[in-house]
PATORKOL-786880 format. One line per field, with one value per atom (N, C-alpha, C): x, y, z; residue number from 1; atom name. Coordinates in nm, 3 decimals. Atoms other than C-alpha are relative to their C-alpha. Layout:
px	(X,...);
py	(Y,...);
pz	(Z,...);
n	(NUM,...);
atom	(CA,...);
// end
This chain:
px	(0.048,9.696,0.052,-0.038,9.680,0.047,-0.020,9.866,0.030,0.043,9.807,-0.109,0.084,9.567,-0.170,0.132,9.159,-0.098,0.069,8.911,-0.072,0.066,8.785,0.098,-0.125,9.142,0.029,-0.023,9.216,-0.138,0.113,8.883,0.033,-0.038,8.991,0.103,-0.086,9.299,-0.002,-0.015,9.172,-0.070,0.132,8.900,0.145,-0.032,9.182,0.055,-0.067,9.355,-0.065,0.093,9.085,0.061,-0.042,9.144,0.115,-0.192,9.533,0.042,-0.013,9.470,-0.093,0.067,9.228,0.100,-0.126,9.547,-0.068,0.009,9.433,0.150,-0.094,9.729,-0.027,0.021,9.658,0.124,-0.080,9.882,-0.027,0.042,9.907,0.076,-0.114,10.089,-0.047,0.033,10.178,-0.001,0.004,10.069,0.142,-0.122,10.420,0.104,-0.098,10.559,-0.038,0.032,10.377,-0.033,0.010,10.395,0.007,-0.046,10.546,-0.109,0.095,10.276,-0.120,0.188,9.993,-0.088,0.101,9.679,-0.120,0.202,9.311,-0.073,0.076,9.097,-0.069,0.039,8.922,0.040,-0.071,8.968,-0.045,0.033,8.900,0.019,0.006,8.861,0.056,-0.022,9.022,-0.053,0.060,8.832,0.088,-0.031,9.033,0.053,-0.069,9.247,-0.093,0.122,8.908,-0.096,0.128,8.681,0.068,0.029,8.707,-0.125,0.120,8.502,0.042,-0.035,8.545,-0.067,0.048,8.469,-0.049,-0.010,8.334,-0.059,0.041,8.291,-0.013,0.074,8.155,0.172,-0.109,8.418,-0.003,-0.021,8.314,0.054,-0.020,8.396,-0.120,0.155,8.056,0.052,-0.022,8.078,-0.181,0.114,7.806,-0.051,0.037,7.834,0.125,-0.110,8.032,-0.045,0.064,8.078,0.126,-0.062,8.206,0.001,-0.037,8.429,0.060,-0.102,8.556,0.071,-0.068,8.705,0.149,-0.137,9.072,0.085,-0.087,9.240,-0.007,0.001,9.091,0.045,-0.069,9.192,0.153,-0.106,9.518,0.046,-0.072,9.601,-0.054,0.032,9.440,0.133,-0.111,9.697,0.103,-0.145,9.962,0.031,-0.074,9.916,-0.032,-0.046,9.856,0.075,-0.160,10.196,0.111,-0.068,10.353,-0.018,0.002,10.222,0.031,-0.058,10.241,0.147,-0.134,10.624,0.043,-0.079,10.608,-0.128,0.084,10.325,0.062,-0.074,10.373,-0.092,0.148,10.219,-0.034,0.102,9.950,0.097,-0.070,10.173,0.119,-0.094,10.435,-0.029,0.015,10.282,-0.033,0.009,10.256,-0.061,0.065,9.988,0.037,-0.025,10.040,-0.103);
py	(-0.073,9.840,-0.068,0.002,9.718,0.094,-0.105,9.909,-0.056,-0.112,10.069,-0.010,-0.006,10.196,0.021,-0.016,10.110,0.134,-0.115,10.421,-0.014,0.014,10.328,0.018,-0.024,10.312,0.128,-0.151,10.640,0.081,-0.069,10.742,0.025,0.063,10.579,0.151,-0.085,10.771,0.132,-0.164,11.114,0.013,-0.067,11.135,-0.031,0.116,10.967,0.196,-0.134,11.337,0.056,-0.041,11.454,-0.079,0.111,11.136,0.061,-0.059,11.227,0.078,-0.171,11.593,-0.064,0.016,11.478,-0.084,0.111,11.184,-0.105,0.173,10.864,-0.029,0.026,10.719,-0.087,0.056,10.582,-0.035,0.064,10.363,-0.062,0.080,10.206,-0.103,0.145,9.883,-0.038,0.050,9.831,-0.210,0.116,9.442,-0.066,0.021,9.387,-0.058,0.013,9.432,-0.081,0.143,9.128,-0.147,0.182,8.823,-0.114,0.074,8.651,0.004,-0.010,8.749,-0.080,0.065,8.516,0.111,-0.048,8.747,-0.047,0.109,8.659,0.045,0.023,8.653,0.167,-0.151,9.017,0.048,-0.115,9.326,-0.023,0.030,9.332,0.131,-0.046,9.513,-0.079,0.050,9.410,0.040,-0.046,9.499,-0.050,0.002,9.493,-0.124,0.114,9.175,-0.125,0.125,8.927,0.065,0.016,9.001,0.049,-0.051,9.038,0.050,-0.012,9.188,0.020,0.022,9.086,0.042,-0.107,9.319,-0.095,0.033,9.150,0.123,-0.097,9.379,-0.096,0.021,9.333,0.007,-0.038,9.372,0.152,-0.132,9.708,0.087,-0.117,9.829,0.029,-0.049,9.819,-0.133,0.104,9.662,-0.102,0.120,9.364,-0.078,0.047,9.199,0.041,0.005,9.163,-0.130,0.141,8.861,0.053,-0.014,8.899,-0.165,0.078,8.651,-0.078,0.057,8.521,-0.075,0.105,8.292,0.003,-0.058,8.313,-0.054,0.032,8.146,0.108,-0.108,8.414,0.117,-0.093,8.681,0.016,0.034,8.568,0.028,-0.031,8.529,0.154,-0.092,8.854,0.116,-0.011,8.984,-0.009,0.045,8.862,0.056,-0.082,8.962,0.168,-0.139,9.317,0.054,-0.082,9.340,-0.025,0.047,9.158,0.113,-0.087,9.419,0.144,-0.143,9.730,0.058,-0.040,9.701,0.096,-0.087,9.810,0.059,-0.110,10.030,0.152,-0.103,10.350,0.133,-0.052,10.662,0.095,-0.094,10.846,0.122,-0.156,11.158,-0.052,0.023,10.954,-0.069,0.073,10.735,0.071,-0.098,10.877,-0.117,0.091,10.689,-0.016,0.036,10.479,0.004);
pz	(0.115,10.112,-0.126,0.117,9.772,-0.092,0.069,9.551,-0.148,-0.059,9.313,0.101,-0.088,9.570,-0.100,0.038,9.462,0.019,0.022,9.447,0.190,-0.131,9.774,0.153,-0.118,9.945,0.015,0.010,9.785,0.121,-0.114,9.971,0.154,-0.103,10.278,0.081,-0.034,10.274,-0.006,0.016,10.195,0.082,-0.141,10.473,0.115,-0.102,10.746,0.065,-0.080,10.810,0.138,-0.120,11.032,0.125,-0.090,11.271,0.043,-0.013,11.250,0.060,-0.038,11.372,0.102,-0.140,11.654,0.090,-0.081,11.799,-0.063,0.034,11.627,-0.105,0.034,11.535,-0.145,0.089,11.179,-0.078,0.057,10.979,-0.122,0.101,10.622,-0.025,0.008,10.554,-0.166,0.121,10.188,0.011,-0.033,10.124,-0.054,0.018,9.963,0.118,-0.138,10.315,0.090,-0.069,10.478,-0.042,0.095,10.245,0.133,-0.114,10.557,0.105,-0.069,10.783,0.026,-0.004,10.878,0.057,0.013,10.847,0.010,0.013,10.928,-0.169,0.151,10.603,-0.017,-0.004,10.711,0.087,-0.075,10.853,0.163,-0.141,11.248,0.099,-0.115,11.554,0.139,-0.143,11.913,0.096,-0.111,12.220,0.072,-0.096,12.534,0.038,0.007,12.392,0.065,-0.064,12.508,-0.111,0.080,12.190,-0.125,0.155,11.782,-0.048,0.119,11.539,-0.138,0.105,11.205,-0.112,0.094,10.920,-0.141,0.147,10.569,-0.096,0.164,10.268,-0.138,0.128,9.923,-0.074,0.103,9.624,-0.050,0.018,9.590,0.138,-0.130,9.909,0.130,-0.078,10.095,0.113,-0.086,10.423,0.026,0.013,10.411,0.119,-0.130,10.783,0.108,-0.057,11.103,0.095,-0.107,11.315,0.104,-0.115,11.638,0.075,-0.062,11.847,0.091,-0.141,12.225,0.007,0.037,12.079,0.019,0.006,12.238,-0.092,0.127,11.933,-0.097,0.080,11.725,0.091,-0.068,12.001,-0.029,0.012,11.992,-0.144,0.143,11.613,-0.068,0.034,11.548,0.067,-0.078,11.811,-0.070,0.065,11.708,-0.177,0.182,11.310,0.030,-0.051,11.480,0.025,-0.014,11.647,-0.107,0.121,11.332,-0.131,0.065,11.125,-0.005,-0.038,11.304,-0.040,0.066,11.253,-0.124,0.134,10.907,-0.042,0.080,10.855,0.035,0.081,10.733,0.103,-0.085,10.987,-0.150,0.094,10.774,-0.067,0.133,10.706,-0.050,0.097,10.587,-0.129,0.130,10.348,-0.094,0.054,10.042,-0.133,0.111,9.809,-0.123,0.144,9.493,-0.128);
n	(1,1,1,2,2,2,3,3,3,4,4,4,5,5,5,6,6,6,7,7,7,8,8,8,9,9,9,10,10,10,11,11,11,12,12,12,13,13,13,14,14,14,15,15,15,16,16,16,17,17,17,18,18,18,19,19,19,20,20,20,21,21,21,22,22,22,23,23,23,24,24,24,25,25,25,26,26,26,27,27,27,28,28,28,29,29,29,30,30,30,31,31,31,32,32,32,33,33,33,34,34,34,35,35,35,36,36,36,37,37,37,38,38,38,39,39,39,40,40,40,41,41,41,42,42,42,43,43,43,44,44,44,45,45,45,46,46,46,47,47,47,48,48,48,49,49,49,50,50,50,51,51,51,52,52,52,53,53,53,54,54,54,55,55,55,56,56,56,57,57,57,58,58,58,59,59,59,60,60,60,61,61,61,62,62,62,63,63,63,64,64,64,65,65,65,66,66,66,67,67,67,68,68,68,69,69,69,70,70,70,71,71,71,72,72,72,73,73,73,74,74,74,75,75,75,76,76,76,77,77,77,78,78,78,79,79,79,80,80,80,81,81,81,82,82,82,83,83,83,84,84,84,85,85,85,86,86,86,87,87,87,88,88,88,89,89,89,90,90,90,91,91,91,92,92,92,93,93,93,94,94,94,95,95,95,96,96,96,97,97,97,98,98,98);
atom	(N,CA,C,N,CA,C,N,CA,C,N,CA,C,N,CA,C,N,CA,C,N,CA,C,N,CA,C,N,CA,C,N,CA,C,N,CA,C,N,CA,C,N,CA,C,N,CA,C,N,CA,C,N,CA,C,N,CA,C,N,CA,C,N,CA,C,N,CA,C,N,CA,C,N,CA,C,N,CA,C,N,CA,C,N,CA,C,N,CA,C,N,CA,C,N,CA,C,N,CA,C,N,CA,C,N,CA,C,N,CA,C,N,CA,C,N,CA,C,N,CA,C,N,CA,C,N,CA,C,N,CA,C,N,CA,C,N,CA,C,N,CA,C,N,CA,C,N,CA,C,N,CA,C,N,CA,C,N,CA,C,N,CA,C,N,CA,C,N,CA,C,N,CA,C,N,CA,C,N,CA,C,N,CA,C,N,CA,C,N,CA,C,N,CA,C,N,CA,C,N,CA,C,N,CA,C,N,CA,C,N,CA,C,N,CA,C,N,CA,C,N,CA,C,N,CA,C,N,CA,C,N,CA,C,N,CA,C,N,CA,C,N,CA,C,N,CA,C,N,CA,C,N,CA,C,N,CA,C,N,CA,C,N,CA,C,N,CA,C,N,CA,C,N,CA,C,N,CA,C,N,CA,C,N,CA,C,N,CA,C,N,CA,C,N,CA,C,N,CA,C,N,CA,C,N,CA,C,N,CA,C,N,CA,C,N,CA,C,N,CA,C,N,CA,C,N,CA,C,N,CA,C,N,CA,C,N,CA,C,N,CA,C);
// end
């Protein structure tokens, strides 16, 4: 999360409660807290550690395509900045938006 947080994050984060109250475990990671982190370029999905799907959005917030990929290098580094990140995100009822 960029902070402050954009009109769209704020969005993000005010619909996420629902999720929270059904068991999805949601998390926010301020970007402060992963400088160190190699990150892929967009957001992503893991399927069953053998497939990506890679999210692009607009600058406003609109998601624009997705490319999906078997590619086990991208499996892998997607992986890997997953468990690298998880560490320090924040769960949903603790974070407390900027």
């Amino acid at each position: 999360m960029s902070e402050p947080l954009s009109d769209y994050q704020r969005w993000s984060y005010s619909i996420a409660q629902p999720m929270v109250d059904a068991g999805e475990d949601i998390r926010w990671v301020p970007r402060r807290l992963v400088s160190s982190i190699a990150i892929p370029g967009n957001d992503f999905y893991i399927f069953d550690n053998q497939l990506v799907v890679f999210l692009h959005y607009a600058g406003n917030g609109l998601g624009t395509a997705k490319t999906v990929s078997r590619d086990p290098a991208d499996v892998k580094l997607c992986r890997s900045a997953f468990d690298a990140v998880w560490e320090f995100a924040v769960p949903h009822d603790e974070y407390k938006p900027v």
